[in-house]
C-alpha positions as CSV (number, residue, x, y, z in Angstrom):
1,X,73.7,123.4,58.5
2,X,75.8,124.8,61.6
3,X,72.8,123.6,63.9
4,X,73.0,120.2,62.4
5,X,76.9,120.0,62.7
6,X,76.1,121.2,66.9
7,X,73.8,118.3,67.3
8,X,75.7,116.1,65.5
9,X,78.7,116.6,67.9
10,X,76.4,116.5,71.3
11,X,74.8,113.1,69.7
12,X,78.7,112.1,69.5
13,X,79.7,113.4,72.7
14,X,77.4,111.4,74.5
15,X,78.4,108.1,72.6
16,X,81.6,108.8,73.8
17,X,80.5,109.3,77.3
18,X,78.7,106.1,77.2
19,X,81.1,104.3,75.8
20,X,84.0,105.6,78.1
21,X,81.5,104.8,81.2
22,X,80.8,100.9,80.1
23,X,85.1,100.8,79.7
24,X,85.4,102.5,83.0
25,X,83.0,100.2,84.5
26,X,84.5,97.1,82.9
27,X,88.1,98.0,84.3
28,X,86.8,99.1,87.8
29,X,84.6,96.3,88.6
30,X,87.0,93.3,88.5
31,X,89.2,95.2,91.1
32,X,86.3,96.6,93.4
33,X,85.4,92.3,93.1
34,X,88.2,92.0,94.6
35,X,88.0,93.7,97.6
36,X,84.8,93.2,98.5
37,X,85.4,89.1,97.8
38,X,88.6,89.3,100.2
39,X,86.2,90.6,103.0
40,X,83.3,88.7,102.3
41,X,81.9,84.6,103.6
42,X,83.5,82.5,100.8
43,X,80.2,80.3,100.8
44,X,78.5,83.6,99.6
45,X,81.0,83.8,96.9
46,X,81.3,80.4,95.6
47,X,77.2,80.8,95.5
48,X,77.5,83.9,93.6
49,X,75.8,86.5,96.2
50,X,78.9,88.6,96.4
51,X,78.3,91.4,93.6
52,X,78.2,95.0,94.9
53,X,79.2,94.8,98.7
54,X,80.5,92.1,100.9
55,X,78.4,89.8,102.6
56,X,79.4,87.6,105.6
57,X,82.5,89.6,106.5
58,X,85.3,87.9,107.3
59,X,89.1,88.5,107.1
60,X,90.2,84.7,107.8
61,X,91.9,85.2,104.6
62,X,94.4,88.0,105.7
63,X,94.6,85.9,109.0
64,X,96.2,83.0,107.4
65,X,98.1,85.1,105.1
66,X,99.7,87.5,108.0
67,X,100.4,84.4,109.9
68,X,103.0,83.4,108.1
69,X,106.0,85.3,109.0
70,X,107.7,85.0,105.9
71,X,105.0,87.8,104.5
72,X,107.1,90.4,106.6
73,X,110.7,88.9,105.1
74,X,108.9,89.1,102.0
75,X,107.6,92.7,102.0
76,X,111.6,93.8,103.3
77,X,113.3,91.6,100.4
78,X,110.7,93.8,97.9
79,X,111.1,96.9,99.2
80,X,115.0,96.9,99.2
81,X,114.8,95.6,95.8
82,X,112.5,98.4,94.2
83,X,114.2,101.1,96.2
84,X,117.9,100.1,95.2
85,X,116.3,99.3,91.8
86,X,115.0,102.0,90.9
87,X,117.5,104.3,92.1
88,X,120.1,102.3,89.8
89,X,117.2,102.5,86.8
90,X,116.7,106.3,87.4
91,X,121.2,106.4,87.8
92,X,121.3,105.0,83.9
93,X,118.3,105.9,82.7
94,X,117.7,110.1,82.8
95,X,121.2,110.9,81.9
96,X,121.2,107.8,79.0
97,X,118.3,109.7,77.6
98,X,119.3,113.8,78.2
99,X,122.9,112.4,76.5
100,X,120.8,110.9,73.8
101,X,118.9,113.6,73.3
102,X,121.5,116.2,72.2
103,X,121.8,117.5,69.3
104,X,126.1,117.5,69.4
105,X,125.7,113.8,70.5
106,X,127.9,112.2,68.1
107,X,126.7,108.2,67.1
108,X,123.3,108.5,68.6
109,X,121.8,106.8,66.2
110,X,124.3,104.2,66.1
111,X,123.3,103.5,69.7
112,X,119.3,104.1,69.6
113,X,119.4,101.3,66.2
114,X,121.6,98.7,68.7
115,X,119.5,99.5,71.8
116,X,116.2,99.1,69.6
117,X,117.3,95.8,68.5
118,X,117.3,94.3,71.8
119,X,113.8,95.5,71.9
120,X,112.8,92.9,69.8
121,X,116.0,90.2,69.9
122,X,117.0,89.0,73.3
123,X,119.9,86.5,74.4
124,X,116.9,84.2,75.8
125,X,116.8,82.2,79.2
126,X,119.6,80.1,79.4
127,X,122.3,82.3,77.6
128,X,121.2,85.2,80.4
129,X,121.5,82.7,83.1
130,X,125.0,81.4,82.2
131,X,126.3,85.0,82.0
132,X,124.5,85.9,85.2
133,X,126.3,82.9,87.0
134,X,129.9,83.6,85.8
135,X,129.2,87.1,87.2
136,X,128.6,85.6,90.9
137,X,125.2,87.1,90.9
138,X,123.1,83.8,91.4
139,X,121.4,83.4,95.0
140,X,122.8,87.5,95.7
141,X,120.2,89.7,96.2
142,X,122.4,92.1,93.6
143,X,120.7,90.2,90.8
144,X,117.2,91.2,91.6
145,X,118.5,95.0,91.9
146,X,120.1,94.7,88.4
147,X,118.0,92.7,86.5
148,X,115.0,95.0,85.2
149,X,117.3,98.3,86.1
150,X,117.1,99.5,82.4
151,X,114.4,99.5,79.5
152,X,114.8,100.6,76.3
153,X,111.4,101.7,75.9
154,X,111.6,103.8,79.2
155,X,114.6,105.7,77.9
156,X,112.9,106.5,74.2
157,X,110.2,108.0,77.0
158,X,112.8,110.2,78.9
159,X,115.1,111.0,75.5
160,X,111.6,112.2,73.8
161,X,110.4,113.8,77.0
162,X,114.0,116.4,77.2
163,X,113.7,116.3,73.1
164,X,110.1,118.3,73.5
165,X,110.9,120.2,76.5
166,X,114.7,121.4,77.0
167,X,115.3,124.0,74.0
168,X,118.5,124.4,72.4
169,X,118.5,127.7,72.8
170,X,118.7,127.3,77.0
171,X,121.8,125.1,76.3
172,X,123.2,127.9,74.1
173,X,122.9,130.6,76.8
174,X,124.4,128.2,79.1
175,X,127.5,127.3,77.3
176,X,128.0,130.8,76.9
177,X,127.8,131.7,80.6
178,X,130.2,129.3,80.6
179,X,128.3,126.5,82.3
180,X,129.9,122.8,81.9
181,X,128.2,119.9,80.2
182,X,127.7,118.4,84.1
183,X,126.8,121.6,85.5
184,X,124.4,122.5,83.3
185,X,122.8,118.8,83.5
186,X,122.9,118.8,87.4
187,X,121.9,122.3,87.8
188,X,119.3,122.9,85.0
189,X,118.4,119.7,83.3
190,X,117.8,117.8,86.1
191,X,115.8,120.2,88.4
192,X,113.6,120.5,85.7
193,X,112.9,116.5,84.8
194,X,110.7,116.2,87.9
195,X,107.8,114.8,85.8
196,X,109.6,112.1,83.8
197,X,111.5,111.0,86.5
198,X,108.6,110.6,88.7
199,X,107.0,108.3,85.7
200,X,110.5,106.5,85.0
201,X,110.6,105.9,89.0
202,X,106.7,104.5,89.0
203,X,107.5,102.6,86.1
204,X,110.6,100.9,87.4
205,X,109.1,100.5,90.8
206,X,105.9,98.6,89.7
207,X,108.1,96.4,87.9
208,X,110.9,95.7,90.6
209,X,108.1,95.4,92.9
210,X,105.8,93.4,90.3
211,X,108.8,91.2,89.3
212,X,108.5,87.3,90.1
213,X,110.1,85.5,87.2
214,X,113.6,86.5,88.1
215,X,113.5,85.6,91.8
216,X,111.8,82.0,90.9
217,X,115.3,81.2,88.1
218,X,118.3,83.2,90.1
219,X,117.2,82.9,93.7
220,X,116.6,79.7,95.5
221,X,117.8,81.1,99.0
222,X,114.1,81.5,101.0
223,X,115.7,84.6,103.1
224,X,116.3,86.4,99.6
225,X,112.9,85.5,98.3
226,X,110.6,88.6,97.0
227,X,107.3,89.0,98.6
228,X,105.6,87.8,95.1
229,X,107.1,84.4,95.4
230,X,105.9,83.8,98.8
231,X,102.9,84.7,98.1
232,X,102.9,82.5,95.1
233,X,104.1,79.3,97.9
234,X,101.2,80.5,100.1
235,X,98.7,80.8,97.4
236,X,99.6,77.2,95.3
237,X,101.1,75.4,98.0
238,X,99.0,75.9,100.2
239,X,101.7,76.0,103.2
240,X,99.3,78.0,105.5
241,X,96.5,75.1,105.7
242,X,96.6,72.2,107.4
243,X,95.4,69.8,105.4
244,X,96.8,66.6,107.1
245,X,93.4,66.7,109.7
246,X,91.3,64.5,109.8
247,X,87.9,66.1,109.9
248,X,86.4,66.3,107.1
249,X,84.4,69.5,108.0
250,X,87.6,71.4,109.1
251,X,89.0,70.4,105.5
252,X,86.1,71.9,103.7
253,X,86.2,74.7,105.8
254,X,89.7,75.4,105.0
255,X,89.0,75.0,101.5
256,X,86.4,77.7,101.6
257,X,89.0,79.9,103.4
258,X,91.8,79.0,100.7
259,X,88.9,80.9,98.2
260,X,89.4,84.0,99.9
261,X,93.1,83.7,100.1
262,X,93.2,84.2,96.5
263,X,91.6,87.8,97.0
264,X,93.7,88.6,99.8
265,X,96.8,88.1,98.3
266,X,96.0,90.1,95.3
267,X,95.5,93.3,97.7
268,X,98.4,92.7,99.9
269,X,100.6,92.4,97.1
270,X,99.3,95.4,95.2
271,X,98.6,97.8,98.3
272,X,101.6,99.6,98.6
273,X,101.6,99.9,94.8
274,X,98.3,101.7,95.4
275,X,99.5,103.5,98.2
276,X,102.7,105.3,96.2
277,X,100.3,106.1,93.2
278,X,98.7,109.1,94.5
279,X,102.1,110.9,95.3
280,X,103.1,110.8,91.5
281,X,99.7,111.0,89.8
282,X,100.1,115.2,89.5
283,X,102.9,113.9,87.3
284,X,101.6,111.2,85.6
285,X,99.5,112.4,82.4
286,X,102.1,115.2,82.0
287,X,105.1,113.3,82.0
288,X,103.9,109.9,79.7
289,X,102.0,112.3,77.3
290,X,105.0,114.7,76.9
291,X,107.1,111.8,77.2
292,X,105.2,109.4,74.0
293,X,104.8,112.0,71.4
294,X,106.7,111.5,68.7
């Protein structure tokens, strides 16, 4: 009976296995697709030879892209917005949720019902707009800074995350060393929120950096423009190519090119995403999984 149970979990284990692998696979291919097509001959891809490595290598994609200038404006606009961002979502977040998390916090649930509601009812487009505009903020690069700087579901995260790990008890001991509700948040809580603000900063970042809707309704100045709407103009527009020429071989030619642009703008865009992720990965599964439980 035991030896049956054994072989019964090793035959499940390995259906797990195999079934993680063919998820893995399905999740890692489309993005390894993706670099390889940016480097490849786009007459190879539109034919369909371009499957495990590149073939025809060719960066005329990433040419046209970096010729444009306004990529560089771009990339400055989006990293001054996810830096002062984040900063501001990390400012109201991580003390929103420690104060939340308290057990002497009077009206918490109060707040957490309110703030829960606008989870799932919102002012909408036009409402948010108007309100935006009476403030000054439209065309200002504040509004990109601001808008996306706090989530509700983000601070759940961080108030579950000090719920599970801060123990009354170290607040008792605290208070009766005579530590302040700001020193012992500054000098205790804080040092020791390194994982969940490491997530709440990756998660505000990818979104600051990610965000495109907000920049295409509020900002119509090109200076203030986010690197993902210029790639958008360079990717549907088409602003890069020429296509007022005359020869129709040069036209097709450009057309093929215009198939890698695609691919290219999809890794310039998500590079330095890709590039931050390995600094707060050590952090990562600790601080969402202590973070979500509950």
């Amino acid at each position: 009976m035991k030896r049956r149970f054994l072989n019964n979990d090793k035959t499940f284990d390995r259906v797990v296995t195999v079934l993680v692998t063919i998820i893995l696979i399905a999740i890692f291919y489309p993005l390894f697709f993706i670099v390889i097509a940016s480097f490849s001959d786009p007459t190879m891809i539109a034919n369909g030879k371009v499957i495990f490595f590149p073939k025809g290598f060719n960066v005329e994609g990433y040419e046209y892209i970096f010729q444009d200038k306004r990529i560089w404006i771009g990339y400055y606009n989006s990293i001054r917005y996810s830096f002062f961002g984040t900063l501001l979502a990390l400012f109201i977040t991580i003390p929103a949720g420690y104060a939340l998390s308290r057990r002497d916090m009077k009206g918490k649930k109060v707040i957490m019902m309110f703030m829960i509601i606008t989870m799932y009812f919102q002012g909408g487009l036009i409402p948010t707009y108007l309100v935006v505009k009476s403030l000054g903020l439209v065309n200002t690069p504040y509004i990109l800074m601001i808008l996306g700087s706090f989530s509700v579901f983000n601070l759940i995260i961080t108030r579950t995350f000090y719920k599970s790990n801060l123990p009354h008890e170290l607040q008792e001991a605290a208070e009766i060393d005579g530590c302040t509700i700001g020193q012992y948040f500054f000098h205790i809580v804080v040092p020791l929120s390194k994982p969940i603000i490491a997530i709440i900063a990756l998660y505000y970042g990818v979104g600051h950096w990610n965000a495109f809707f907000s920049s295409l309704i509020y900002v119509t100045d090109n200076k203030l423009y986010p690197l993902q709407l210029i790639l958008r103009d360079i990717l549907i527009s088409g602003q890069t190519i020429d296509v007022t020429t005359s020869d129709p071989e040069v036209i097709e030619r450009l057309k093929q090119i215009a198939r890698t642009i695609k691919y290219g703008v999809i890794i310039v865009s998500s590079l330095p995403v890709i590039l931050v992720y390995p600094f707060v990965q050590k952090h990562f599964v600790k601080g969402v999984m202590i973070g979500s439980v509950k």
